[in-house]
Steps between C-alpha positions, in 0.01 A plus 500: 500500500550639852562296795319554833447379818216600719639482816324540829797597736845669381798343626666680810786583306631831517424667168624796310159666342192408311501477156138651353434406127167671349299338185271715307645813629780466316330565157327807592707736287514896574235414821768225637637767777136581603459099541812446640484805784138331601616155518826611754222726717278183524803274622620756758104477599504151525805438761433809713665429801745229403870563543678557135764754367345658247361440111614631195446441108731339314481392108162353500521426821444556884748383771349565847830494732487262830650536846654257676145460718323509245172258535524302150155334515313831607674656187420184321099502592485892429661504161260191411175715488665807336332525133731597236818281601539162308775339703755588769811332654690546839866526330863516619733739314841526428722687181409391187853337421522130479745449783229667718241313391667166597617616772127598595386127388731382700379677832140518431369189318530114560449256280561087551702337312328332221240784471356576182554895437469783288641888494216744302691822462343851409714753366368884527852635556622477108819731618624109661780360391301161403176391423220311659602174322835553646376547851277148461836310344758641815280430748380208430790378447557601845229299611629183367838590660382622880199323522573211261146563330396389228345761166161437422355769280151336478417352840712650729440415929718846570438807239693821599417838359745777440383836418800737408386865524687807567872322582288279718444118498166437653479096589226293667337138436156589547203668363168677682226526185285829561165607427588632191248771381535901509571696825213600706422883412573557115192397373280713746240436731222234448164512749420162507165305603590262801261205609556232733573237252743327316537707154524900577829475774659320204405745278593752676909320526467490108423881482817556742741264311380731176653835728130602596474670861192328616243634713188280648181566486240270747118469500402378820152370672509715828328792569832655658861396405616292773867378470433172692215392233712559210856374663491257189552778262749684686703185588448460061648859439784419763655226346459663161638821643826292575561541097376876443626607868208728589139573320180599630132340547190627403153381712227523346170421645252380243199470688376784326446321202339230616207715671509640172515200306210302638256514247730477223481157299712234658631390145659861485630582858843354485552738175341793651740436802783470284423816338445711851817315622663639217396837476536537877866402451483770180433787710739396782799440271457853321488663852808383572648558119530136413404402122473132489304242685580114606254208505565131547269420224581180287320446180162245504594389853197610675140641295607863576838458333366440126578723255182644484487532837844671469424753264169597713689580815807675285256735363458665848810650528771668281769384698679156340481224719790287519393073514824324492358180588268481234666182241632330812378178613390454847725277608788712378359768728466299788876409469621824479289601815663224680851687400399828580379330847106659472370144389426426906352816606283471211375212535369606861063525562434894414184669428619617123244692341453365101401219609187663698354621195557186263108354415453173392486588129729814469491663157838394302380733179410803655383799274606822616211654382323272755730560743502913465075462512554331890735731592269845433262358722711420760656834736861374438639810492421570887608159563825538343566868694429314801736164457783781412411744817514198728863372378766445727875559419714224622855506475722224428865456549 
């Protein structure tokens, strides 16, 4: 099993490069370059403007080269929120011979006497002389020599990694986990339904750690968009652009359908404003040529997330809508929106607009045959021409 350490500073050691490991890309077969290629664009993305030599791709892996100035925990923080990478390490390098290698202990690593330790080598370079059992046996024994350490396969206090590669020996002591996931961009673009609550932002980070470009789409109370009344949602899309780098926002107004809406049963608004919500999102994402929609959904939570209630609102559109929060548990949602950092802004007073149209005794079964009979007497189609004329275009970076 892998060791990490989450660190939250990088020692101020001078070090060589950054060693980028990638999970589930590596599996991807004849698409892997396609992957790969995405995932290196999204890193360069990520530290724009921080002082490095260069990247390149390297046998299943990415080393991103360092200069001396190089600011490790900026690098650090950046490479955290990049989907697609499932650890990295700041590593010093040397030749991949054995004198090198101690030599590079030696200079680079400290250990007290007494201290329990353990060498994990990785051998990629099978033109080597020796093998990665012979790497762990020399230099450990080195250890016990230099540092007078002690071996401790199973509970080690010091574990240094060795990754030989390309007549290199890549060494470091500690481990940054990533997000894991697919790269941002290769599983296309997603317009996704944004409210002011806890579920859809997290959603939404799901959607992106699947490789979905993510676009947001807002229904709002005002009669105009004004950017101070919804800095909630904006400050929302801003910490979740800090994972897809840029995206734009949709606002909608919906008063439309509520002047619309007023003599419609209260059992059946919330599901008649779930279906204008999504068919107004419909006609927006096929103007701008995207094919899938987003919702924060989650399965029996609230009365217009039953399955019947489901299936009546699908049958509005022919675009799939993506739920990825629909078999989680609330609490696991509320932890990973402390993570992602939205959990706060969330949690802030804001007018969101489901919960204007929830009645005392919603309707949990509705029939779409019920439903479609509102609807034809109700002039939703102006309504919905109207919330999409009077959208604003916001974006985000």
């Amino acid at each position: 099993m892998e060791s990490f350490k989450i660190l939250h500073e990088v020692p101020s050691t001078v070090f060589d490069c950054v060693l980028i490991h990638y999970g589930e890309l590596g599996l991807k077969g004849l698409n892997r370059p396609i992957f790969e290629k995405k995932l290196i664009e999204n890193i360069c993305r990520a530290v724009e403007g921080l002082e490095y030599n260069g990247m390149r791709k390297r046998q299943g892996r990415i080393i991103l080269e360092l200069k001396e100035n190089s600011d490790k925990n900026k690098f650090a923080e950046s490479l955290k929120k990049v989907f697609g990478i499932a650890w990295f390490a700041f590593c010093f390098r040397t030749e991949a011979t054995l004198e090198d290698m101690q030599l590079l202990l030696k200079d680079r690593f400290q250990l007290e006497a007494g201290t329990r330790a353990k060498i994990s080598a990785k051998r990629a370079d099978k033109t080597l002389p020796f093998t990665s059992m012979d790497v762990n046996r020399e230099l450990g024994t080195y250890l016990v020599k230099q540092f007078k350490a002690k071996i401790s396969l199973s509970e080690p206090q010091k574990e240094i990694f060795v990754e030989l590669f390309e007549g290199k020996a890549y060494m470091f002591d500690k481990k940054f986990k990533g997000l894991y996931g697919l790269p941002i961009g290769v599983s296309g673009k997603v317009l996704h339904l944004l409210s002011g609550g806890i579920d859809s932002p997290v959603a939404a980070w799901l959607l992106m750690k699947r490789g979905c470009e993510v676009d947001f789409l807002h229904f709002h109370a005002f009669q105009q968009f004004d950017e101070r009344r919804n800095a909630k949602i904006l400050e929302l899309v801003k910490v979740l652009t800090q994972f897809c780098f840029k995206t734009r926002v949709f606002f909608v107004p919906y008063y439309p359908f509520e002047a619309e809406a007023v003599e419609a049963p209260a059992k059946y608004r919330l599901i008649l404003f779930r279906r204008f919500m999504i068919k107004v999102a419909e006609e927006i994402a096929k103007q701008h040529d995207i094919l899938t929609l987003g919702s924060g959904e989650n399965l029996a939570q609230v009365s217009s997330q039953t399955l019947e209630n489901i299936a009546a609102i699908n049958k509005i559109t022919s675009l799939p809508i993506l739920r990825p929060l629909l078999t989680y548990e609330k609490n696991e949602i509320v932890e990973l929106a402390r993570r992602i950092g939205t959990f706060e802004i969330s949690t802030r007073p804001y007018k969101d607009c489901c919960s204007l149209f929830i009645s005392k005794h919603p309707a949990t079964k509705a029939k779409l045959e019920i439903v479609e009979s509102i609807e034809r007497k109700l002039n939703l189609s102006d309504a919905i021409k109207e919330s999409i004329e009077k959208t604003e275009i916001i974006n985000v970076k």
